[in-house]
C-alpha positions in Angstrom: 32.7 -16.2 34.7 31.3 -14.5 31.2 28.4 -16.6 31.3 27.3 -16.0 35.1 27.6 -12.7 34.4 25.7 -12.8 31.6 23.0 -14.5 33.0 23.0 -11.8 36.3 22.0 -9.2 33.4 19.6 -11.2 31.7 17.7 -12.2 34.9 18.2 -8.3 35.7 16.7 -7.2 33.2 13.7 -9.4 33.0 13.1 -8.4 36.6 13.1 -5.1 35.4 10.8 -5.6 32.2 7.0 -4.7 32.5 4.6 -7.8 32.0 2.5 -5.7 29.8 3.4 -2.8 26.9 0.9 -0.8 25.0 1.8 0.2 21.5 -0.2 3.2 20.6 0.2 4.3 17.2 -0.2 8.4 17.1 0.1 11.8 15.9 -1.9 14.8 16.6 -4.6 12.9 18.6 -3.9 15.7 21.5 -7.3 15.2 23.2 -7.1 11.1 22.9 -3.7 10.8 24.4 -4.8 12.6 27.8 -8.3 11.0 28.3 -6.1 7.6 27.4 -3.3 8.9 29.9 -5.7 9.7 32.4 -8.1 6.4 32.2 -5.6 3.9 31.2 -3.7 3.6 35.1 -7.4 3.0 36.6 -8.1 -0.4 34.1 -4.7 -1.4 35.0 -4.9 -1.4 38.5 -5.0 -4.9 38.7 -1.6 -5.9 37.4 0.5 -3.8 40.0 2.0 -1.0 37.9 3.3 -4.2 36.1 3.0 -2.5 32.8 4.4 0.7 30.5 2.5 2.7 27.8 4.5 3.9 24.4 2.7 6.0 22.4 4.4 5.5 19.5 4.5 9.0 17.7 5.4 9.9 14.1 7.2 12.8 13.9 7.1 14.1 10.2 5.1 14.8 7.2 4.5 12.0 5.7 0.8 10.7 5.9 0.2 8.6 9.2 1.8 5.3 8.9 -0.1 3.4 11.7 1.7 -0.1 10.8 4.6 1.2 10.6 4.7 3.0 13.7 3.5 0.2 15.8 6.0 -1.7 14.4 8.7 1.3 15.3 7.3 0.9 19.0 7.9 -2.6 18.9 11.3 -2.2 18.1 11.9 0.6 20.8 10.6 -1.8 23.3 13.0 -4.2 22.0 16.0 -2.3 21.8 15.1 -1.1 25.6 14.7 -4.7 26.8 16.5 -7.1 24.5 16.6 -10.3 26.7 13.0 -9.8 27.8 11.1 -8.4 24.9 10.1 -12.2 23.9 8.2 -12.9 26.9 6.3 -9.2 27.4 2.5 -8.4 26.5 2.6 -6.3 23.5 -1.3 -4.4 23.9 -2.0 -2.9 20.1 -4.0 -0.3 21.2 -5.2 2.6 18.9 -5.5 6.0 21.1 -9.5 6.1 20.6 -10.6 3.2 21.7 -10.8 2.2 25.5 -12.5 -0.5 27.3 -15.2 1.0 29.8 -13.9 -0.9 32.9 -10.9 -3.4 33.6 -12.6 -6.4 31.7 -9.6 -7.9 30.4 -6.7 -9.9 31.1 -4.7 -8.9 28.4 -1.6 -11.2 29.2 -0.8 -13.5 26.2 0.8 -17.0 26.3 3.2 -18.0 23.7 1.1 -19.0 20.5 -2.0 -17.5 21.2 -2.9 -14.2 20.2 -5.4 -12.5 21.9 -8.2 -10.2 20.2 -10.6 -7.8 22.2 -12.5 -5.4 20.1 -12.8 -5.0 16.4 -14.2 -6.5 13.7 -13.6 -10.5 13.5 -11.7 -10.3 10.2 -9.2 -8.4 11.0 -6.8 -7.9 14.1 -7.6 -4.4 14.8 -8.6 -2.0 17.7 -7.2 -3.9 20.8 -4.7 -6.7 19.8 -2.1 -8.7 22.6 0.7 -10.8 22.0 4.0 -12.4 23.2 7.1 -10.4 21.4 8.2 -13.1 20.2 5.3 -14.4 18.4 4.9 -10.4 17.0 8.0 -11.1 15.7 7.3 -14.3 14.1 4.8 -12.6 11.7 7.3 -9.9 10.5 4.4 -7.2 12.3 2.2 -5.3 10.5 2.6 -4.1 6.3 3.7 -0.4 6.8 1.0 0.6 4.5 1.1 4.7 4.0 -2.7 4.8 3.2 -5.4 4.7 5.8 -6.4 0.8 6.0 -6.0 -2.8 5.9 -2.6 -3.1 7.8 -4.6 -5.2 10.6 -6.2 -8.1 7.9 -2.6 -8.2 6.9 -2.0 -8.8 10.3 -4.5 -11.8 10.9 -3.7 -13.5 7.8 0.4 -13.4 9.1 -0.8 -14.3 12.1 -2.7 -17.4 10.8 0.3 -18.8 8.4 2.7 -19.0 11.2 0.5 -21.0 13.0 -0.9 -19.0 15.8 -4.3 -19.2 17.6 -6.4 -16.2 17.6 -8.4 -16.1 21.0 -11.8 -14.1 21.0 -13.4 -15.7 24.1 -13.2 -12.2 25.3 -13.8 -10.1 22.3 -16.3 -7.3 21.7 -17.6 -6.4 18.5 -17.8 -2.9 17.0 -20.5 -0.7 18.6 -20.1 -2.4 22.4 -21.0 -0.2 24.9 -18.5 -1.9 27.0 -15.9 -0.5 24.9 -15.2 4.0 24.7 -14.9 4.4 21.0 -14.4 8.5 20.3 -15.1 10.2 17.0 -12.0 10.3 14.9 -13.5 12.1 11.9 -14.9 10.8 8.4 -12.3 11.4 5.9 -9.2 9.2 5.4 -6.1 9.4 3.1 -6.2 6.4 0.6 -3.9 4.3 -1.8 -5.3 2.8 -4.4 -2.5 -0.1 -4.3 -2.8 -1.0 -0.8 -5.6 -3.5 -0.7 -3.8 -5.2 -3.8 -0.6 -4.9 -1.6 -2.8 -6.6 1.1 -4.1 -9.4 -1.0 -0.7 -10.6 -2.5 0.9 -10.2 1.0 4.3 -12.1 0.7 5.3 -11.3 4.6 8.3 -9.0 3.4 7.2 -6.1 4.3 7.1 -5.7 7.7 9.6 -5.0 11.3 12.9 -5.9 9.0 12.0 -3.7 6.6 11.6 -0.6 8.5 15.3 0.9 7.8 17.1 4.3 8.2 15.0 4.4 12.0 16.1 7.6 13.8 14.1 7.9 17.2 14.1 8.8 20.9 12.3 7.4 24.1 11.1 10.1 25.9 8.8 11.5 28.7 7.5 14.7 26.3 6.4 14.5 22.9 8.7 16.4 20.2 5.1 18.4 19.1 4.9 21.5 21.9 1.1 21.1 21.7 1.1 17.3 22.7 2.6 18.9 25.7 0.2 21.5 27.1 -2.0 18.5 28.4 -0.2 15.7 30.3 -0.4 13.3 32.5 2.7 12.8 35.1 3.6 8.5 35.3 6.9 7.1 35.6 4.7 3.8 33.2 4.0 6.3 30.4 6.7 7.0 27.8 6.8 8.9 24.3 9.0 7.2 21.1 9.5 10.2 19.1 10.0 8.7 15.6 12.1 11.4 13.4 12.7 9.8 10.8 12.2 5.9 8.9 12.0 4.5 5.2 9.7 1.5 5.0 9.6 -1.4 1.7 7.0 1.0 0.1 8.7 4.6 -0.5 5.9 7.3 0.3 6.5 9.1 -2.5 6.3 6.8 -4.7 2.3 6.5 -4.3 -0.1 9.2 -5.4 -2.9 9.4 -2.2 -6.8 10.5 -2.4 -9.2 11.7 0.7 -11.9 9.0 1.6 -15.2 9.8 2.9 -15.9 6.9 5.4 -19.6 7.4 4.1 -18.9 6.3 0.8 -19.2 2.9 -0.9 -15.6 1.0 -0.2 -15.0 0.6 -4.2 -14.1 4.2 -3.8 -10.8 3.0 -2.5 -10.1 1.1 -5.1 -11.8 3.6 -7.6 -12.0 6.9 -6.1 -13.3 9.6 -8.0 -11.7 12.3 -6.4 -8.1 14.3 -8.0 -5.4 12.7 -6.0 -4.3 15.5 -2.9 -0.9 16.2 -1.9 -2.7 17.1 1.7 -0.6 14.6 4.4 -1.6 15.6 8.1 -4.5 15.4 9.4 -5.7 16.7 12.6 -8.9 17.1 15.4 -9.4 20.2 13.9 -10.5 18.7 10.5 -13.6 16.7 12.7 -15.3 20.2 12.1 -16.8 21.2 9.3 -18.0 17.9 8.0 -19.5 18.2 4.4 -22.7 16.7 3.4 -23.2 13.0 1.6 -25.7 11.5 1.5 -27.2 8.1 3.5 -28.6 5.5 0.9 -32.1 6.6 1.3 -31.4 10.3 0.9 -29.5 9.6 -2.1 -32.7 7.9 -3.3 -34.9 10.8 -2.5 -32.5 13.4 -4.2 -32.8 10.8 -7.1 -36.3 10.9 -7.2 -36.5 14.8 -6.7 -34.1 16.0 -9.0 -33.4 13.3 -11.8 -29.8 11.0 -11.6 -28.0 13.3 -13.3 -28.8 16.7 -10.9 -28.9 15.1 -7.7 -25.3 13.6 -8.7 -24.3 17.0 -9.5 -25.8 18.3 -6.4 -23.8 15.7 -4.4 -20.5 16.7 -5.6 -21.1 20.1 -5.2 -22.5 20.3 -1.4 -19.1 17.8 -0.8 -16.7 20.5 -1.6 -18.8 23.7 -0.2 -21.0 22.4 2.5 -20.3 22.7 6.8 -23.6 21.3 7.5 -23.4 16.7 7.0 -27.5 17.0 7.6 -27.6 19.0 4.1 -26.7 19.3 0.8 -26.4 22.8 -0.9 -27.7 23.7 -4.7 -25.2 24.8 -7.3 -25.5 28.4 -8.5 -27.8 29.2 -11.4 -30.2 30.3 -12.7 -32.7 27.7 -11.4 -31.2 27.6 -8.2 -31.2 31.0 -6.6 -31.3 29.3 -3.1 -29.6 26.8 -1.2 -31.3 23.7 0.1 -29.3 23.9 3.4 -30.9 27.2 4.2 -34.5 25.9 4.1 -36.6 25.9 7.1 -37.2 22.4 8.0 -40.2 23.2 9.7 -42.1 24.9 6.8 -39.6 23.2 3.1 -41.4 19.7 3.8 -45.3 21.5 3.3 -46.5 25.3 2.3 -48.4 26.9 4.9 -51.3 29.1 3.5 -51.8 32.1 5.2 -55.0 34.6 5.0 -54.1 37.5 3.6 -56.2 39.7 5.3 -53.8 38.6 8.7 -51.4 41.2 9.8 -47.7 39.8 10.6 -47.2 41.3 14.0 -50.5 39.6 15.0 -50.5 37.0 17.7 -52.8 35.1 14.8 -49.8 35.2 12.4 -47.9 34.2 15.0 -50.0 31.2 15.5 -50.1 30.1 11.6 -46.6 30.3 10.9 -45.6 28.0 14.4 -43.5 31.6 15.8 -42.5 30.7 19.5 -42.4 33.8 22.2 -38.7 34.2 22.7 -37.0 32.7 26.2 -37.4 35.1 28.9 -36.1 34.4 32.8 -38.3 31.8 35.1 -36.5 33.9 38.1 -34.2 36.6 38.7 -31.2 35.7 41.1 -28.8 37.8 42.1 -26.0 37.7 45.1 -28.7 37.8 47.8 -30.5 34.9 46.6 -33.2 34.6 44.8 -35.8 37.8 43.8 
């Protein structure tokens, strides 16, 4: 009697159980998660509203801990469909990244996991698998710096045995695949990419402990909540609280300028920060640093030494990432970025003898008559 019960539930709730789950790591990503909300139902129209989004979202302080919280939406999923979990899709999916039509078919079979968009060592941006093969490779590291939580990944992925599929896999830079700006700096630790080398497959799903969360339809952040999207598929894991193998605190962190060299991470150069969140609003404002070739031709203008100095300097006090700004002194009484672009790269000579308010001046110095109206239109029509 206990076991046809028993089996009444199971096959209950695997008739219940979505085919397909996205795991979306976030946290303040308020614009992402309605655009992905809103365009997410359309590429899924295929599979019958056989599916259910979690956007797995980290609820305190602590920098972002993107393993860890897809592994935390894992387990929600789990803990919500316990007989079924082994046979679901799990979709990795981070929150900026979207393919531009319904190109895939993202259900996995057991063994094989399946890898859409990234880079080709590492199983990053859009990632599907069988629970029970997620759960084979212990999940992701639950790394607390920005990085290398999805090589960890592949090489887990690789020592149990599974085969990575990338017959329908798009590299970086598609155009098949929506990719928004998520900023240029990123919170570091030096350790991490050792951690990721010596991986022993501890750290992982059973070493996420004291886990305090909540499934629901809002998002414990008010200003997730101004913005929304009304689904019975899509679903918020509020995460209040975890503790992972590596204790956050532990760890001293450093800001990362995606435009530097990657031996920065390793050997940054910067005093560690104590700064932890990180949100849209810090995609304004982008300093300056320089591209290779500029870095030559500041080299080349100013000597090693000064255009280093220069470099550091415009980092910490520039808005503009087009242009670096001179250090007070003596020397440098003004700023590089406020040089007319037009007129800094060659000196115009101009006849002294040529008055200023002079269509003739106005000619020499490249002056453009200011915008005026092509036609005046009013409530009538036009005039």
């Amino acid at each position: 009697m206990l076991s046809t019960m028993s089996d009444r539930i199971y096959a209950e709730e695997n008739s219940k159980a979505p085919a397909v789950v996205f795991i979306v790591p976030y946290r303040n990503r308020i614009q992402h998660k309605y655009f992905f909300s809103n365009y997410m139902p359309s590429i899924m129209k295929d599979y019958n509203d056989n599916y259910e989004i979690y956007f797995s979202h980290q609820c305190d302080a602590r920098s972002f801990n993107r393993g860890g919280t897809k592994n935390i939406g894992f387990l929600a999923v789990k803990a919500k469909y316990p007989n079924a979990y082994k046979d679901i899709t799990f979709v990795f999916n981070d929150i900026d990244t979207l393919p531009f039509t319904n190109i895939f078919d993202y259900i996995a079979t057991h063994g094989v996991v399946k890898h859409f968009y990234g880079f080709q060592y590492a199983l990053g941006g859009i990632v599907s698998m069988t629970g029970a093969d997620f759960e084979k490779t212990n999940g992701f590291p639950s790394f607390w710096g920005w990085g290398m939580e999805d090589n960890v990944l592949q090489t887990r992925c690789e020592k149990v045995g599974l085969k990575i599929d990338r017959s329908q896999f798009y590299p970086i830079g598609s155009p098949n695949i929506l990719q928004f700006f998520d900023g240029v700096s990123r919170l570091i630790n030096r350790k991490d990419p050792w951690r990721a080398t010596h991986d022993n497959g501890i750290d992982g799903i059973r070493t996420i402990h004291k886990l305090e969360y909540t499934i629901d339809k809002e998002s414990k952040n008010p200003l997730d909540n101004i913005h929304t999207v009304a689904s019975d598929k899509i679903f918020i894991v509020n995460i209040d609280t975890f503790m992972t193998a590596t204790r956050f605190e532990h760890d001293n962190y450093y800001e990362y300028d995606l435009r530097e060299p990657p031996r920065k991470i390793i050997h940054p150069d910067r005093v560690k920060t104590n700064k932890s969140l990180n949100t849209t609003d810090d995609w304004s404002n982008i300093p300056f640093y320089p591209t290779a070739e500029k870095k030559r031709e500041m080299i080349q203008q100013y000597g090693q030494a000064k255009a280093e100095e220069i470099i550091e300097y415009s980092y910490n006090n520039s808005t503009d990432p087009t242009r670096p700004v001179l250090p007070p002194g003596p020397s440098n009484q003004s700023s590089v970025s406020r040089q007319n672009p037009a007129t800094s790269a060659t000196a115009t000579f101009i006849p002294p003898n040529v008055n200023k308010f002079s269509p003739a001046y106005a000619r020499i110095i490249g002056a453009k008559p200011k915008a005026t109206a092509s036609a005046n239109i009013r409530l009538g029509g036009l005039y």
